[in-house]
N, C-alpha and C positions, 0 to 999 in steps of 0.2 A: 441719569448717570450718577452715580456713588458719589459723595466726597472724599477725598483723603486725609486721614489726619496719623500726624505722625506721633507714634509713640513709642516712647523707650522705657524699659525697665534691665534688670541686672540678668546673667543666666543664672544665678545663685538656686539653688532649692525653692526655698520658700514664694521667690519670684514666679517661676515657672509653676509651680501648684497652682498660684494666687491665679495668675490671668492664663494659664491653659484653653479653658474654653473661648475665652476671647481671641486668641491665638489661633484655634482651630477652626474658627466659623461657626462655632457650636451656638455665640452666642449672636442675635439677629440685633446690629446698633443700626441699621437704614435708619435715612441715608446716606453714612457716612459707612466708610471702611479703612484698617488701620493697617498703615505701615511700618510694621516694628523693629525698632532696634534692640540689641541687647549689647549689652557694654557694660564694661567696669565702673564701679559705682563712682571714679572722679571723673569718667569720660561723660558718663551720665551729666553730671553735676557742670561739666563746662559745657555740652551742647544746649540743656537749658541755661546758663548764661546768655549763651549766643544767641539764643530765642530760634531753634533750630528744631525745636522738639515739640508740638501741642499738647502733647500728655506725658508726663516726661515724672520718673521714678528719680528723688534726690534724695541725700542728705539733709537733715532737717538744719545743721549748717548751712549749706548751701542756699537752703529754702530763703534765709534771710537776705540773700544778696536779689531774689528776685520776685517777691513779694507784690513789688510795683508794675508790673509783667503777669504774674502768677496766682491763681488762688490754689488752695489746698481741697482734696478730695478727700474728704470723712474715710474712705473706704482702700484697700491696700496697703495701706502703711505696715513698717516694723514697729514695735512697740512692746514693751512687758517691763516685767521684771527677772530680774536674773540672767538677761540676755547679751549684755552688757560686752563693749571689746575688753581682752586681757592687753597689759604690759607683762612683757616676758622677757627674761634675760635666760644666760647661760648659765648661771651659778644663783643663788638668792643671794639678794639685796633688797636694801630698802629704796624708797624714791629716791630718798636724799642723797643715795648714796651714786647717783645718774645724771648729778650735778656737772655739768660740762660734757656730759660724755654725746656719743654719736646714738639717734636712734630711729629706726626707722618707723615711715607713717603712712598708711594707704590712702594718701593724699589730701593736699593743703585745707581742701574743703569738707572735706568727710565729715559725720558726726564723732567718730573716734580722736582725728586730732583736734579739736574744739573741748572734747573731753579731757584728754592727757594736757592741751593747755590750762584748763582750770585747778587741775590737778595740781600741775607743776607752779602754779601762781599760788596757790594753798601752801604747798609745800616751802615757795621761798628757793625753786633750783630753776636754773635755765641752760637749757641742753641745744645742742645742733640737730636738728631733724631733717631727714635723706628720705624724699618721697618715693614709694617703689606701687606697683602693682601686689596688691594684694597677697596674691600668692606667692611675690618672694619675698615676704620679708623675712617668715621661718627659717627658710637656708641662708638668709645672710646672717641672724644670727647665731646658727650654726657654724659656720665657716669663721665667723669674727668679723664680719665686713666692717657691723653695726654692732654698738654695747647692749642692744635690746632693740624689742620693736613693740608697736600698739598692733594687736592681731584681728580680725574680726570676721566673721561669718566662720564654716567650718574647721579654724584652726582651733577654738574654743573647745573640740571635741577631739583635737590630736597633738596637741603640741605634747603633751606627756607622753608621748611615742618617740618623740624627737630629743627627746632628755631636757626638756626645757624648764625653765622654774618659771611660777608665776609671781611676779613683784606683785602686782594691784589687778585686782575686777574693778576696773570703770565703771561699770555699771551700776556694780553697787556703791560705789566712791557716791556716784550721780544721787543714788537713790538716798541713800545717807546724808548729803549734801542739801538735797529737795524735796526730800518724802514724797518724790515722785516715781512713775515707771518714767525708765529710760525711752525717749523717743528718736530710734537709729535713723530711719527714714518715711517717708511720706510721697505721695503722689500729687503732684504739680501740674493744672489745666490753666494755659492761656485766659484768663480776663479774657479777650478779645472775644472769644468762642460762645460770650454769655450763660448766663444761668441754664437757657431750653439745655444742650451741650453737657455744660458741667451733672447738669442732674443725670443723663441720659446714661453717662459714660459712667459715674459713680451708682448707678445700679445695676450698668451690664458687669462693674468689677464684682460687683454681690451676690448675682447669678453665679457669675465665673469660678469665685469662692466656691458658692451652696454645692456644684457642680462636683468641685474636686472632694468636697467632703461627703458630699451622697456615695460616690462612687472613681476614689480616688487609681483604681485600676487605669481606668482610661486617660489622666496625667500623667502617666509612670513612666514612660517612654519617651513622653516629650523632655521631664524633668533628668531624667538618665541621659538622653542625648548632649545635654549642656551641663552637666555635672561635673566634668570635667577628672573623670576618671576615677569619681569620688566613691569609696563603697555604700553597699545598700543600707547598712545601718547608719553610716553617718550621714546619709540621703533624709532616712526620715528622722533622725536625730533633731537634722536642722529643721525643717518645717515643720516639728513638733515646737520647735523652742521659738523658733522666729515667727509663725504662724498662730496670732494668738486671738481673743477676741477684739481686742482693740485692730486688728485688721480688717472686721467685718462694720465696725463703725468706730471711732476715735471714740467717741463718749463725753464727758463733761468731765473726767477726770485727765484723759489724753489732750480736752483740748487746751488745760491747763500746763500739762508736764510740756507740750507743743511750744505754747507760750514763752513760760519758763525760759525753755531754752534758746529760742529763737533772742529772747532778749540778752541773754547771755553772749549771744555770738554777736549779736550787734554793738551790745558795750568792748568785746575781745577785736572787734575789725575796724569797729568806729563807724557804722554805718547808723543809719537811722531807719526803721521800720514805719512804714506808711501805717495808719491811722487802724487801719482794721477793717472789717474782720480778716481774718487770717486762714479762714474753712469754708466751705459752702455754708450755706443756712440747711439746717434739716428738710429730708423732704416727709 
């Protein structure tokens, strides 16, 4: 009999390209079998809190709250350069000038608010922040709900449709900040599951990859189902941008920028990060 093991990642593009085949049964992980969720990248981010998830897609914020629980998967993650969340308002402005103001954030753990906090600690402003679901935070501030919002995944590719100004690229703020690439999220396997596991599962995500990149025809339906009504250019927009090589292995320079940040979010929370490593060992 199979084992189960529970795994979540985002419906986002880049997501569903990534583990497709793993999704489909294309790829053979006996003897275990997985049970997938897909959710919004804080829902993500609380069920791996809750230890609720065995293979579970976060926040590389997030990552740092469970570390002591969790190792990290070389293989899956978001990562580059240039991919970075936007802050956006209705009219330009600068940071400074969002001092006090309302702004919204696709949530407490995200790697986006972890970013617009350092940002805003550089700059010397501190603002109210109204957690939303990703995808409204556009129309709120459109509407004037919120003075601005931090946006991330496909808005990057349409807020200029929405008349929106971009105050700051986080991402390059980060890169500028750390002469590193920005690390958005990362794939998170229970400790408990051991090394045999951890290896098993970070080469069926590497199959799963090679898969959608031999012959990404046969992803394209499953990615369109959860796309969420997104058009076909901004479909592969995204998993051209978000889909990079540091998703097919972190590297030595990702598992730097990883680092990097993780420790940044521990000095931002007060938490303390267990001793290391932080990634599987290479196989």
């Amino acid at each position: 009999m199979s084992k189960i093991l529970e795994m979540g990642y985002s419906p986002c593009p880049n997501d569903t390209f990534i583990f497709h085949a793993l999704a489909s049964g294309a790829i053979n992980i006996e003897p275990y079998k997985l049970n997938i969720t897909l959710a919004d990248v804080e829902e993500l981010n609380s069920l791996a809190r809750a230890g609720r998830m065995d293979i579970c897609k976060v926040s590389v914020h997030a990552a740092a709250h469970i570390l002591n629980d969790y190792i990290l998967l070389r293989a899956g993650g978001a990562m580059g350069r240039g991919v970075g969340p936007l802050l956006l308002t209705q009219e330009p402005c600068t940071i400074e000038a969002l001092n006090g103001k309302r702004i919204a954030i696709p949530g407490r753990h995200t790697t986006a608010n972890l970013l617009f906090n350092l940002m805003c600690r550089e700059a010397g402003i501190q603002v109210e922040t109204v957690e939303k679901v990703f995808d409204e935070i556009m129309p709120a501030i459109v509407s004037g709900e919120v003075d601005g919002g931090v946006v991330i995944h496909e808005g990057r590719f349409t807020f200029k449709g929405l008349g929106l100004s971009k105050v700051a690229d986080l991402g390059k703020w980060w890169e500028d900040y750390s002469g590193l690439p920005i690390p958005l999220g990362c794939i998170a396997i229970k400790r408990s599951l051991g090394s045999k596991v951890a290896f098993l599962i970070n080469s069926a995500i590497r199959r799963s990859l090679t898969l959608s990149y031999v012959d990404p025809d046969q992803s394209w339906s499953y990615i369109k189902e959860h796309a969420q009504e997104m058009d076909d250019d901004v479909v592969s927009e995204h998993i051209d941008t978000f889909v990079t090589d540091y998703s097919m292995d972190v590297g030595e320079e990702g598992e730097k920028a990883v680092s990097r940040l993780l420790h940044e979010a521990a000095q931002m929370d007060s938490i303390e990060l267990p001793a290391g490593p932080f990634f599987i060992e290479e196989e």
